[in-house]
N, C-alpha and C positions, 0 to 999 in steps of 0.2 A: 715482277720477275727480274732476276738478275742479267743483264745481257752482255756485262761485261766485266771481269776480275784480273787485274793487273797486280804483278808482286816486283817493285819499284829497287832497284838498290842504293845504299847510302850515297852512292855517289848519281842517285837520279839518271841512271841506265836499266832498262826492263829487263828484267830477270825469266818474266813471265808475263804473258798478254793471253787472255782467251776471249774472244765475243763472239757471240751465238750470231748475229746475220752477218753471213761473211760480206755481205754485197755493202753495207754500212762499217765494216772494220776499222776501216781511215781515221773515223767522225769520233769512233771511239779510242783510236790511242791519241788523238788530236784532247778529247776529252781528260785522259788519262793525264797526258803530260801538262795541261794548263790547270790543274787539282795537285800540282806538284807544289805551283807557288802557294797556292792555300793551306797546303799544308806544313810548307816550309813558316808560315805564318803563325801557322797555330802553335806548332813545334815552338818555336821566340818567344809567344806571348805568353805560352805557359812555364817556359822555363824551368825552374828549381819545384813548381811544382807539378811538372810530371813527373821528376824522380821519386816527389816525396810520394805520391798519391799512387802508382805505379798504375795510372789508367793513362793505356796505351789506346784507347778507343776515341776516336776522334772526330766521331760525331757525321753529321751533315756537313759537307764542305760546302756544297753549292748547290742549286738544284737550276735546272734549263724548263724551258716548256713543257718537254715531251721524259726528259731522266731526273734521278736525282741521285749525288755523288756521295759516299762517305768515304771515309778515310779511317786508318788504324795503322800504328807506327810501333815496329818492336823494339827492344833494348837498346838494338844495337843500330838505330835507326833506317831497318828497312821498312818496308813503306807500303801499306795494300790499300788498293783501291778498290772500291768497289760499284758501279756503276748499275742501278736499278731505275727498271720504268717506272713512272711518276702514274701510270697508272692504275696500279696497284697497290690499293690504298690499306690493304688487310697489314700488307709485310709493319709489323712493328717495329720501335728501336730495340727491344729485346732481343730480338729474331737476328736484326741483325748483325748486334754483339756476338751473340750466338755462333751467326757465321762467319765473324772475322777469329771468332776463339778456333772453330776450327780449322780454318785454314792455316792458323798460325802453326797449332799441333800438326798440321802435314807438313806446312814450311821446317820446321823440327826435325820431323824425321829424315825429311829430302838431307838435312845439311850435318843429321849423324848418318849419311849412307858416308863409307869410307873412300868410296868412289866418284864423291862429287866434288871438284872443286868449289870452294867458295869463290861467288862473282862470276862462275858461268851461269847461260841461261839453263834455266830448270826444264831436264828433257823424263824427269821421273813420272812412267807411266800411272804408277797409283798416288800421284798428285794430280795428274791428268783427270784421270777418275771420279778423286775426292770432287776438284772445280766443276765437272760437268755431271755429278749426282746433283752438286750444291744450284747449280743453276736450273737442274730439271727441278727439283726439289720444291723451289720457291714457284713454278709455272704455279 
């Protein structure tokens, strides 16, 4: 199960935070933001060929005891985390390509709303939605 989906921006300020037990929130943008330098890593070491290969999916970043972290990085280097219980052993890496493709097509839409600034926090109800279908989704 998903418990927590983060959408990061270029400059590593959250855009967007969602986790499912609010009473653990801390532990997971604590989470979020130390999956930053991981990713800032991966981003270096693949270089020249992320542009060429155009995979923005980036895998397992890390995993803890009890979660396991992945990551996915769009064009323009904004940055989704995605933070899933380690319990649940069904969720594939298909699945969860799957759901960073879709959240990218909502982050899309949010940033063709003509009313949104780019670099405010994301206050778009049916992005809202999308994330907390996407985390009941995977229960």
């Amino acid at each position: 199960m998903a418990v927590c989906i983060a959408v990061i921006a270029k400059e590593n300020y959250p855009l967007y935070i969602r986790s499912t037990p609010m009473e653990s929130e801390l532990k997971f943008h604590y989470m979020v933001h130390t999956s930053l330098d991981v990713v800032d890593e991966k981003i270096s070491t693949m270089g020249k060929a992320l542009v060429d290969q155009r995979e923005l999916y980036l895998g397992l970043l890390y995993p803890t005891e009890d979660y396991k972290v992945y990551g996915y990085v769009t064009n323009s280097k904004v940055k989704f985390v995605m933070v899933v219980d380690s319990s649940n052993t069904a969720l594939r890496d298909n699945e969860i390509r799957s759901m960073f493709r879709k959240l990218h097509n909502s982050y899309t839409d949010v940033m063709c709303n003509p009313f949104y600034n780019p670099g405010d926090r994301i206050q778009s109800r049916a992005f809202d939605n999308m994330v907390t279908s996407m985390m009941i989704q995977v229960c």
